[in-house]
C-alpha positions in Angstrom: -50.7 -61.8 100.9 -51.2 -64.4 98.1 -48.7 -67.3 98.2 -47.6 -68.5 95.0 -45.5 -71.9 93.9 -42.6 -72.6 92.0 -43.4 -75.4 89.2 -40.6 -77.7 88.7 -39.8 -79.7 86.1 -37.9 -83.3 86.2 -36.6 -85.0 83.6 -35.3 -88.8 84.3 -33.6 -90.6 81.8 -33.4 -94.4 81.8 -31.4 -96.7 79.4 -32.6 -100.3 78.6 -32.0 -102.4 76.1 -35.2 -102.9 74.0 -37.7 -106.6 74.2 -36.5 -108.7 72.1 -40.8 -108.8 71.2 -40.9 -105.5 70.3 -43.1 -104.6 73.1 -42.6 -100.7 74.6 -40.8 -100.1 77.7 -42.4 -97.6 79.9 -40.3 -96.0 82.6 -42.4 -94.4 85.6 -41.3 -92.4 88.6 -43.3 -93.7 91.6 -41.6 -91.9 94.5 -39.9 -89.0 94.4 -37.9 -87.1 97.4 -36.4 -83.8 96.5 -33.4 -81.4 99.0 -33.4 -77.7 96.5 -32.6 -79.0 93.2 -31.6 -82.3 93.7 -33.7 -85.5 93.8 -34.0 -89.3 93.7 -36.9 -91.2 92.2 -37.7 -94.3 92.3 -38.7 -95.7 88.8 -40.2 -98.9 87.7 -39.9 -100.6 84.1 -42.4 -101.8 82.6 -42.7 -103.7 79.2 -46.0 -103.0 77.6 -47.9 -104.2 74.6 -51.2 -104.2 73.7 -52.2 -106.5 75.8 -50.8 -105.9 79.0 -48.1 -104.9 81.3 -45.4 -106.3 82.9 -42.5 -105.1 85.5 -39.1 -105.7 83.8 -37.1 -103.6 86.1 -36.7 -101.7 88.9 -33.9 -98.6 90.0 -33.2 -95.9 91.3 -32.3 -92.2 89.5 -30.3 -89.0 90.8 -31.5 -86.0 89.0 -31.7 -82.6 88.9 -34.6 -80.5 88.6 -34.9 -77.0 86.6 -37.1 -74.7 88.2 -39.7 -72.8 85.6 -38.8 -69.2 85.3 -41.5 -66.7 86.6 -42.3 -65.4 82.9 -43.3 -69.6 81.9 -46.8 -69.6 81.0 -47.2 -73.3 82.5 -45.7 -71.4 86.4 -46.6 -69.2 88.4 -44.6 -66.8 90.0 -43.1 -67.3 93.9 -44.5 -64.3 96.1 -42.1 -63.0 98.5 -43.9 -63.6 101.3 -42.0 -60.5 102.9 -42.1 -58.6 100.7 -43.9 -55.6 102.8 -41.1 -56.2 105.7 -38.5 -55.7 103.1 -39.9 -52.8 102.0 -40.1 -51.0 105.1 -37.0 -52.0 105.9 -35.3 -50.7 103.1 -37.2 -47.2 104.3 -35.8 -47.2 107.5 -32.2 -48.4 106.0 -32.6 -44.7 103.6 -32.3 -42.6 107.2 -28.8 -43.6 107.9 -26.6 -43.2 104.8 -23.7 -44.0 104.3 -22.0 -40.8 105.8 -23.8 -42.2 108.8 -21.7 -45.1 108.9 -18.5 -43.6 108.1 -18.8 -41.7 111.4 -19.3 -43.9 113.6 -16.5 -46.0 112.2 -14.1 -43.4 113.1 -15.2 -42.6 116.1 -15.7 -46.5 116.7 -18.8 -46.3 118.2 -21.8 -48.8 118.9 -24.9 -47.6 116.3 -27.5 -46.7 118.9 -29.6 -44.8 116.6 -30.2 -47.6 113.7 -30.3 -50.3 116.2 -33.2 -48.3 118.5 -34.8 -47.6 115.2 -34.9 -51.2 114.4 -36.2 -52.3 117.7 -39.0 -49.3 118.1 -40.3 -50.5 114.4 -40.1 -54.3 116.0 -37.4 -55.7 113.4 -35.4 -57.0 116.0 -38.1 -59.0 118.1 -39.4 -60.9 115.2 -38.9 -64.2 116.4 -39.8 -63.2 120.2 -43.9 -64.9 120.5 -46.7 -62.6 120.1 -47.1 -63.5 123.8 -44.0 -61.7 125.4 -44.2 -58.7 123.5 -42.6 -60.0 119.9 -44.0 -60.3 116.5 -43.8 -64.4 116.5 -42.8 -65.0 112.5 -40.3 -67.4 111.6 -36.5 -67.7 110.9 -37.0 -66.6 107.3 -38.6 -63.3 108.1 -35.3 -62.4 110.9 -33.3 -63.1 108.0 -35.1 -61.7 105.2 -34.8 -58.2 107.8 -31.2 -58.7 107.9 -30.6 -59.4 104.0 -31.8 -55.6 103.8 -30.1 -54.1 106.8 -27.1 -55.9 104.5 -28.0 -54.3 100.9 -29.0 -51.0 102.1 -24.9 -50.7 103.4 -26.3 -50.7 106.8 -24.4 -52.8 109.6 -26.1 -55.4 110.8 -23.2 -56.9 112.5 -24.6 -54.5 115.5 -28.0 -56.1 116.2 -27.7 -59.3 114.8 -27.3 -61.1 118.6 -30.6 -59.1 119.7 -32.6 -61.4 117.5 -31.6 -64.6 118.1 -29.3 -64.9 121.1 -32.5 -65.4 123.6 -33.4 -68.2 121.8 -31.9 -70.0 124.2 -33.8 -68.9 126.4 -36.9 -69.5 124.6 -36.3 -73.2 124.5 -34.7 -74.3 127.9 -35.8 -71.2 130.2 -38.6 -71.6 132.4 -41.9 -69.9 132.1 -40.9 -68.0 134.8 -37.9 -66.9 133.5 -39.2 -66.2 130.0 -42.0 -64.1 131.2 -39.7 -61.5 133.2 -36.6 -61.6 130.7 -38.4 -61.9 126.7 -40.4 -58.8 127.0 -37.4 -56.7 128.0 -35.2 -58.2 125.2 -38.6 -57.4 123.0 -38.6 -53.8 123.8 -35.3 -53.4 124.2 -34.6 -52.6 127.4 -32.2 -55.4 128.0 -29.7 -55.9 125.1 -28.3 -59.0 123.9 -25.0 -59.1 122.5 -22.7 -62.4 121.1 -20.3 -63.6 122.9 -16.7 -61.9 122.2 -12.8 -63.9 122.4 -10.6 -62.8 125.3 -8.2 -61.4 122.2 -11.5 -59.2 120.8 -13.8 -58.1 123.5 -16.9 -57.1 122.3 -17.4 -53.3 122.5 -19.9 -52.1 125.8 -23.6 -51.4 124.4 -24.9 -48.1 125.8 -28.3 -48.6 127.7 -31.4 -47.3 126.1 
């Protein structure tokens, strides 16, 4: 899949009080360190005539940076990187409609069928390595599955825990340990489930 880039423009604005020569100031940005849409450069000063350059000042700016919108000639557009996931998740979402949902909510019953549907397709092992049995992507494709579980009016409240709960095991188990338990949580055999308050026990999950 082609991955694209989102241009960003940043506009710093610097007041000074102008030579006394006449010469131009010149502000440049020399460094700049961006978190989303905020940034801080820092810029340098310089007085300039013909003849030559010289550093006047030297600061620091917050700013905040526009991003292009995809139809801008001078950007180009940010690919969705899962966008095929999404996709097929949305088609799997379209097999349990809402009447689906409102059934089990009366009866207040665990979704088996959506969250063995999930796991047979491999949604819910995502972040499991290739190695035990899982599809080894990062945390953005578990939640970019989940954002669709959420807007198709699916639950995902359900099989949330089967994703990420064993990473806790990933990290601190030993090899031994990861080897016999990660491929069951892969295929689902063994279930993972969040932990629940004394006051609002979590409800049993049926085996496969």
């Amino acid at each position: 899949m082609p991955k694209g880039r989102i241009g960003v423009t940043v506009e710093i604005k610097v007041n000074f009080l102008s030579p006394a020569d006449g010469s131009e100031l010149v502000a440049r940005a020399k460094t700049l360190k961006m978190s989303g849409s905020i940034g801080v450069a820092t810029v340098e000063v310089f007085s300039k005539n013909e003849a030559s350059e010289t550093l006047c000042a030297f600061c620091t700016a917050t700013m905040r940076a526009s991003i292009c919108q995809p139809s801008s000639d001078d950007c180009t557009e940010q690919q969705d990187e899962y966008a095929d996931i999404r996709d097929a998740v949305a088609k799997l979402c379209a097999q349990f409609p809402g009447e689906y949902w409102r059934q089990l909510d009366r009866e207040m019953v665990y979704p088996k069928a959506f969250v063995d549907a999930l796991t047979e397709a491999g949604y819910l092992s995502v972040l499991i390595p290739e190695e035990y049995g899982g599809a080894g992507l990062k945390l953005s494709a578990a939640a970019a599955i989940l954002e669709e579980i959420q807007r198709a009016g699916c639950n995902g409240g359900g099989c949330h825990a089967q994703m990420y709960t064993m990473g806790t095991l990933l990290r601190h188990g030993s090899e031994a340990q990861k080897a016999k338990w990660l491929p069951k949580i892969a295929s689902g055999e063994l279930r993972c489930r969040r932990s629940a308050s004394p006051s609002r026990p979590a409800a049993p999950i049926p085996p496969r």
